[in-house]
C-alpha positions in Angstrom: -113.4 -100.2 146.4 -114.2 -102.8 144.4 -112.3 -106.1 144.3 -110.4 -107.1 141.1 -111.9 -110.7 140.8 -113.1 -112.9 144.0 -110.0 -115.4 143.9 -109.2 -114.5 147.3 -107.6 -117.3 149.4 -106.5 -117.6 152.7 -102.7 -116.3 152.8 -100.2 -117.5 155.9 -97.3 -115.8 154.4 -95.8 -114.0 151.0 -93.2 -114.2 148.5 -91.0 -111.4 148.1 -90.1 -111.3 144.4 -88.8 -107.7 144.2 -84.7 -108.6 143.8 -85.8 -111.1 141.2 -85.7 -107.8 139.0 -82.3 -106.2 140.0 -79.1 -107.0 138.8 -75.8 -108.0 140.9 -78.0 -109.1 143.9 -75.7 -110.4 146.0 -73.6 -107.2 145.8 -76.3 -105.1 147.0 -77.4 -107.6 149.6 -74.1 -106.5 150.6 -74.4 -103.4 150.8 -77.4 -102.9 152.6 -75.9 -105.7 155.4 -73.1 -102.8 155.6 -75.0 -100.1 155.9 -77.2 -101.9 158.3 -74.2 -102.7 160.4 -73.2 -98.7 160.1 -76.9 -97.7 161.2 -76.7 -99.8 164.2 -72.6 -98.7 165.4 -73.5 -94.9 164.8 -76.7 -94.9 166.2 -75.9 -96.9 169.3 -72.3 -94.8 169.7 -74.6 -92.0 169.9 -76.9 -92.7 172.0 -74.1 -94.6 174.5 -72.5 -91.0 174.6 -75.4 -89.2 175.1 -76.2 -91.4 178.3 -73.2 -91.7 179.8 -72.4 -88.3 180.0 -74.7 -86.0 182.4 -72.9 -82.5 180.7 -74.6 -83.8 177.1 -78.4 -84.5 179.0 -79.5 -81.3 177.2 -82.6 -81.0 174.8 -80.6 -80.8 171.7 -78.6 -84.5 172.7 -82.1 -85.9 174.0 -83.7 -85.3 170.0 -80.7 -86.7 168.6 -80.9 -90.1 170.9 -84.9 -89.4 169.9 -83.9 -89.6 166.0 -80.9 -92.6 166.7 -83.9 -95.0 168.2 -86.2 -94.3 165.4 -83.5 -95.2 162.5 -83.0 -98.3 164.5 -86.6 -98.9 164.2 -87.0 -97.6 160.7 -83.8 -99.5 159.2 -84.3 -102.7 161.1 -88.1 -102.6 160.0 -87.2 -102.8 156.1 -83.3 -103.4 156.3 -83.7 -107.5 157.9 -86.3 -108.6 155.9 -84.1 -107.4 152.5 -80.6 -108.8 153.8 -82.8 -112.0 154.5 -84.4 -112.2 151.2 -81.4 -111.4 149.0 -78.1 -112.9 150.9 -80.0 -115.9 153.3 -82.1 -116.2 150.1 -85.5 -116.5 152.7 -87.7 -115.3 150.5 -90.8 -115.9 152.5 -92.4 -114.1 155.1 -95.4 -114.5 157.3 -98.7 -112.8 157.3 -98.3 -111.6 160.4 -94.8 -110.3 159.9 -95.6 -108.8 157.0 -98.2 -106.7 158.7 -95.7 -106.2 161.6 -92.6 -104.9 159.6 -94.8 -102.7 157.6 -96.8 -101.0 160.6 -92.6 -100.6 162.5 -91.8 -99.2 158.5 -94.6 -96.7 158.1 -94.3 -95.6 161.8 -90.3 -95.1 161.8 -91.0 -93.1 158.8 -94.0 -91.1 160.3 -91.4 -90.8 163.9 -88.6 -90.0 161.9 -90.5 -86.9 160.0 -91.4 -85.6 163.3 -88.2 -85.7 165.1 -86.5 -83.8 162.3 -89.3 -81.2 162.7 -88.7 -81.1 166.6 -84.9 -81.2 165.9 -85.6 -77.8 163.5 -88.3 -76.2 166.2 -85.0 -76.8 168.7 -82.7 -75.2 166.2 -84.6 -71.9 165.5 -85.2 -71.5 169.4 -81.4 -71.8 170.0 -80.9 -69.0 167.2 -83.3 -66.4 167.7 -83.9 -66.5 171.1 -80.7 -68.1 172.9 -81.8 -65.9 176.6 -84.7 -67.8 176.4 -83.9 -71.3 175.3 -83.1 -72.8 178.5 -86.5 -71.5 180.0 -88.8 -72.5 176.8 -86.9 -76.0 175.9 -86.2 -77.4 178.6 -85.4 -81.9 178.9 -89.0 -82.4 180.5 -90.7 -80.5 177.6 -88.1 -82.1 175.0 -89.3 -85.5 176.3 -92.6 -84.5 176.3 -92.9 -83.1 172.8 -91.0 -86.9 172.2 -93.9 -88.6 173.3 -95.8 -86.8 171.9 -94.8 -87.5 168.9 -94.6 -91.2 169.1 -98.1 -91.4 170.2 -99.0 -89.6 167.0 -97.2 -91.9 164.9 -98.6 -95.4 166.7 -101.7 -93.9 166.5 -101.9 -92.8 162.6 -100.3 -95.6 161.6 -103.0 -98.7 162.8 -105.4 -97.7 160.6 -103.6 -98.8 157.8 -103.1 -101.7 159.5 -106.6 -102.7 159.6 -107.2 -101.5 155.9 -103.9 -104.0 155.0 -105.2 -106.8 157.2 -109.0 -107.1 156.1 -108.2 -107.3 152.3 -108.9 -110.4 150.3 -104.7 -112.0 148.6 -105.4 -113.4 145.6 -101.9 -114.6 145.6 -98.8 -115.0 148.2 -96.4 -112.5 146.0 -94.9 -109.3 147.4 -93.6 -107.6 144.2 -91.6 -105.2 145.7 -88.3 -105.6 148.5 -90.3 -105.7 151.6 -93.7 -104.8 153.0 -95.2 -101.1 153.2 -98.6 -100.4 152.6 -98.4 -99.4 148.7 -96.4 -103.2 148.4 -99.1 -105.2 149.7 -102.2 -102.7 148.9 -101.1 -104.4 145.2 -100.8 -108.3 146.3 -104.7 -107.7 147.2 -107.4 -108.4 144.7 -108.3 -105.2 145.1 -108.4 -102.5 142.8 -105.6 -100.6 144.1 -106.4 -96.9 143.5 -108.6 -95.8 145.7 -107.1 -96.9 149.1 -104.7 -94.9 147.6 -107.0 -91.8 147.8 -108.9 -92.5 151.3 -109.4 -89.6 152.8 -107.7 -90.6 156.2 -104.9 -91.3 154.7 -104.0 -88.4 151.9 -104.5 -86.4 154.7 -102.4 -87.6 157.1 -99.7 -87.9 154.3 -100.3 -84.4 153.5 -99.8 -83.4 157.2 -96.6 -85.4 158.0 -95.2 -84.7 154.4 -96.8 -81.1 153.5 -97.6 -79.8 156.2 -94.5 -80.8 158.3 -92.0 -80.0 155.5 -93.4 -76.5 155.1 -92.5 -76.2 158.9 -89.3 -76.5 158.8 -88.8 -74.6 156.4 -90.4 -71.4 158.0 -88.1 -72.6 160.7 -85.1 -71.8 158.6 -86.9 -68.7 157.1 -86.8 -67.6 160.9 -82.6 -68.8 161.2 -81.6 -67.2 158.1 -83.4 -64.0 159.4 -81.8 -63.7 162.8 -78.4 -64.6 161.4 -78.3 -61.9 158.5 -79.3 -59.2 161.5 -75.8 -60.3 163.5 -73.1 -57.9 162.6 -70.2 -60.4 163.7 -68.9 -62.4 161.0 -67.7 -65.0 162.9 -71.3 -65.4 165.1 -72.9 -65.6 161.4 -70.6 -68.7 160.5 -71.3 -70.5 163.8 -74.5 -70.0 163.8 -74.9 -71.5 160.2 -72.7 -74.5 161.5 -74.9 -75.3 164.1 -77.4 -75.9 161.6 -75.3 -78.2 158.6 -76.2 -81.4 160.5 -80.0 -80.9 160.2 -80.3 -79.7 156.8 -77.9 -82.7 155.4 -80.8 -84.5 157.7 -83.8 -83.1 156.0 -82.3 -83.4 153.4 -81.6 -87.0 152.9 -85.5 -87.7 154.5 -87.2 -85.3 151.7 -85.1 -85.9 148.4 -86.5 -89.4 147.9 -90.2 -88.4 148.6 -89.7 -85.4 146.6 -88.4 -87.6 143.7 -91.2 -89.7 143.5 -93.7 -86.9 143.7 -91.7 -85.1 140.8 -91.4 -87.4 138.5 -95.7 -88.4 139.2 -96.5 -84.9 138.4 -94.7 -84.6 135.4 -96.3 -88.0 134.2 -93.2 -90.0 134.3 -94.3 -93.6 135.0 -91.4 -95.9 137.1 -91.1 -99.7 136.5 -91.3 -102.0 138.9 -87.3 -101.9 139.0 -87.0 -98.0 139.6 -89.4 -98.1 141.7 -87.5 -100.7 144.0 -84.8 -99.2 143.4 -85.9 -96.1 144.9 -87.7 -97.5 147.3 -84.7 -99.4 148.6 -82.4 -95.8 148.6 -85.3 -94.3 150.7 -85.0 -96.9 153.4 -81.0 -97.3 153.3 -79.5 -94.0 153.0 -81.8 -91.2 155.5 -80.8 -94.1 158.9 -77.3 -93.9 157.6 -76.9 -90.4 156.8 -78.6 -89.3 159.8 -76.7 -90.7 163.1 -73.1 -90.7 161.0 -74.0 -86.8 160.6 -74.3 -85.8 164.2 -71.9 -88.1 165.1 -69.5 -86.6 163.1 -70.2 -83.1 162.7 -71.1 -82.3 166.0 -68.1 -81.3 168.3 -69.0 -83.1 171.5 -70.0 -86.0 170.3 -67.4 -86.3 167.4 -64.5 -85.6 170.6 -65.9 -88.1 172.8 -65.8 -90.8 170.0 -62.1 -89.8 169.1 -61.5 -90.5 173.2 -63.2 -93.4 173.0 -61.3 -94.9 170.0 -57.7 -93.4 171.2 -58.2 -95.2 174.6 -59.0 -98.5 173.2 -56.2 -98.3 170.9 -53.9 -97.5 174.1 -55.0 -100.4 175.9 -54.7 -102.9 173.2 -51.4 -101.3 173.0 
């Protein structure tokens, strides 16, 4: 891992320069400060419902609350330091920061690909074996399997933080829209490739990416095969409903990933402005999409926030 030249100099904080690329800044510091806004309503509606009622303290509601506190880690991670930089126009950020924001990043996005994969586990458990479901999920194991998790992701996640904090900065500038590894792995005078390639690390990519995303899908191998056995029609439909929410889910956590990886198979090469570009989509839209989709499609908590709105509009009234 050879250094690029030995220019290094002590760094106390970095430029972001990535918006100096896009076009209509402003609007799009707008739109992320919405969407941020959104994230933080749905999510916290969500997880207000979920604790306030005792009937909803069930496993499926305690994954969803699970999934609501990691997109307000993961959005809040990336989402403040962009609204900063484009509409507050701070386009500096400390060391420290830098390193903290990109460790809260990588983990939200490490938690967030477990959760889904819990939330799928929880969903093929409720399908195929619905006598069982009380007896094999039940809250103390949910919250187990919860912590869990979030032990794997704090864990995994510090080594890159080391890696990120021991390089020699040639210079203060952040090319991209916020700090992740890959960001400031390229402000180091470093040769960049091959702490793209550490061992540690393509492996435990592979594992939460890979290895995880082949999971679910087995998961929903197992669905699709207990629901084409049921006879009833209308069973087949519900069960299928049951499972919308998730796969919108998975879906808006995979499609960027699966973008990127794509287009570097087939050799396509992103500038600097796709690349933000799709680097700003990944962090925006999967912590948007995620609590306004259970929040919406799912009947309990969708009823409870129509109560909730008609009884504030009755005693404004």
């Amino acid at each position: 891992m050879g250094a690029k030249n030995n220019t290094a100099v002590r760094v106390s904080e970095f430029i972001i320069t990535g918006f100096d690329h896009l076009s209509h800044q402003k609007l799009l510091g707008s739109i992320i400060l919405i969407a941020y806004v959104l994230i933080l309503f749905f999510c916290s509606i969500n997880l207000s419902i979920v604790v306030a009622d005792r009937r909803l303290h069930s496993p499926m509601y305690i994954l969803i609350c699970n999934l609501a506190i990691v997109d307000i880690m993961f959005s809040t991670s990336s989402n403040v330091t962009m609204i900063a930089v484009v509409l507050a126009e701070m386009k500096t950020i400390s060391f420290n920061s830098c390193i903290t924001s990109m460790y809260f990043y990588h983990l939200g996005d490490a938690t967030s690909c477990l959760a889904i994969t819990l939330m799928a586990v929880d969903r093929m458990i409720a399908i195929s074996l619905p006598l069982r479901y009380n007896s094999i999920l039940t809250n103390t194991r949910s919250i187990m399997l919860i912590i869990a998790a979030w032990i794997i992701g704090l864990a995994s996640m510090v080594y890159d933080a080391v890696i990120v904090e021991s390089l020699p900065y040639c210079q203060p500038i952040i090319r991209y829209v916020f700090c992740d590894y890959p960001a400031m792995i390229r402000a180091a005078c470093v040769d960049p490739g091959p702490y793209f390639q550490i061992p540690i690390t393509v492996f435990k990519w592979l594992w939460f990416l890979v290895g995880h995303f082949s999971l679910i899908f087995l998961t929903y191998v197992v669905i699709i095969f207990t629901v084409l056995r049921l006879k009833d029609k209308g069973s087949k439909k519900k069960m299928f409903s049951t499972c919308i929410s998730h796969i919108i889910v998975v879906s808006t956590y995979y499609a960027p990933k699966l973008v990127s990886v794509l287009l570097t198979r087939i050799g396509v090469k992103l500038n600097l402005t796709e690349r933000n570009a799709l680097i700003i989509v990944a962090s925006v839209l999967p912590p948007l999409i995620n609590p306004v989709t259970y929040c919406l499609t799912t009947k309990e908590l969708r009823t409870r926030l129509i109560n909730m709105l008609t009884k504030h509009r009755v005693a404004i009234k």
